[in-house]
PLY file of the C-alpha trace (Angstrom):
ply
format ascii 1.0
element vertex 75
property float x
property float y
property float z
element edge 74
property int vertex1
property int vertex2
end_header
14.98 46.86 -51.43
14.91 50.65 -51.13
17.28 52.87 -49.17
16.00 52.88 -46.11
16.57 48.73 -45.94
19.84 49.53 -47.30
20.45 52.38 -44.41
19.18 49.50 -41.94
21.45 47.00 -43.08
24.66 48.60 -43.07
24.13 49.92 -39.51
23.70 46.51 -38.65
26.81 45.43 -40.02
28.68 48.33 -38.79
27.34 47.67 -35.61
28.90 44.20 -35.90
32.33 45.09 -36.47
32.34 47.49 -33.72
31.40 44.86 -31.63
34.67 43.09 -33.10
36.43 45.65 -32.93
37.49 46.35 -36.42
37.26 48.54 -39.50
34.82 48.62 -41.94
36.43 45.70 -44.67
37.86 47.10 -48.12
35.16 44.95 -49.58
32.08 46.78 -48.09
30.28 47.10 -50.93
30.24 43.47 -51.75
29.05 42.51 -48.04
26.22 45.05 -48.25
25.17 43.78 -51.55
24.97 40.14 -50.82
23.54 40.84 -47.43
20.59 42.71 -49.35
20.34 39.87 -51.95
19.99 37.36 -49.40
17.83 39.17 -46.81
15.10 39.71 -50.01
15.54 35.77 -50.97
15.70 34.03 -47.40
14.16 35.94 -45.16
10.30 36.79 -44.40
10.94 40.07 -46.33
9.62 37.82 -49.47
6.16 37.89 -47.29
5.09 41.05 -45.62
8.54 43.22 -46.48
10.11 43.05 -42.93
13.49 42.14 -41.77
15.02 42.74 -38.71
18.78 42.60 -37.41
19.10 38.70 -37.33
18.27 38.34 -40.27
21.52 40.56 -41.23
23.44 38.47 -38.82
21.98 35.16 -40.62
23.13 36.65 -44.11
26.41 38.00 -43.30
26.91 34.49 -41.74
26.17 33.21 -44.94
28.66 35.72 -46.74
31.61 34.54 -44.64
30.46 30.39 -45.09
30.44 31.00 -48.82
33.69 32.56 -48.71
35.24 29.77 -46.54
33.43 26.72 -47.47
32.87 27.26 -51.40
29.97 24.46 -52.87
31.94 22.03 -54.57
30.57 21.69 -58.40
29.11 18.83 -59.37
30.48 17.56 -62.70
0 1
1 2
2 3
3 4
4 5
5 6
6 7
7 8
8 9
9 10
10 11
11 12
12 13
13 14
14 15
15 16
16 17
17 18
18 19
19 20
20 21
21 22
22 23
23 24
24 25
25 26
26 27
27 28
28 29
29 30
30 31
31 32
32 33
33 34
34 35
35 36
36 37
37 38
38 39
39 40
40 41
41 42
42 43
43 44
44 45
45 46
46 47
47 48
48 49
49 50
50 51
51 52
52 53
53 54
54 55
55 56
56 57
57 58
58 59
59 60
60 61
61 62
62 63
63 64
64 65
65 66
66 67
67 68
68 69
69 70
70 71
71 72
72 73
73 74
C-alpha cells in the first residue's frame, strides 16, 4: 500500500475514535499496521486496488476480535 492508503486509513480510524470519544490508543502504530495488512489481504484492494472506509471498519473489527477472542491452537 502506498501513503496515500496509509493517509486514508488512519483518518478513518481517527475518525472512529472521535466518534467514541477517545484518544488516539498508545498502540497506534500496531492498529494502522494490521488494518493495512488486512485491507490488502481481505478486501477487493487484491482486485482493482480500491478500498473504501468499511473496509477499515471491517479490519479494525477484526483487530479488536483477535485481541479478544485469540484462535485456540490446534495441537
Amino acid at each position: 500500500m502506498d501513503e496515500k492508503s496509509k493517509t486514508f486509513i488512519e483518518q478513518c480510524l481517527i475518525k472512529l475514535w472521535q466518534s467514541l470519544n477517545l484518544d488516539r490508543p498508545s498502540n497506534w502504530d500496531s492498529i494502522v499496521d494490521f488494518v493495512m495488512e488486512d485491507i490488502a489481504v481481505a478486501s477487493s484492494y487484491l482486485i482493482d486496488g480500491n478500498f473504501n472506509s468499511d473496509d477499515v471498519g471491517i479490519a479494525f473489527r477484526r483487530f479488536v476480535e483477535q485481541r479478544q477472542f485469540p484462535r485456540v491452537m490446534e495441537h
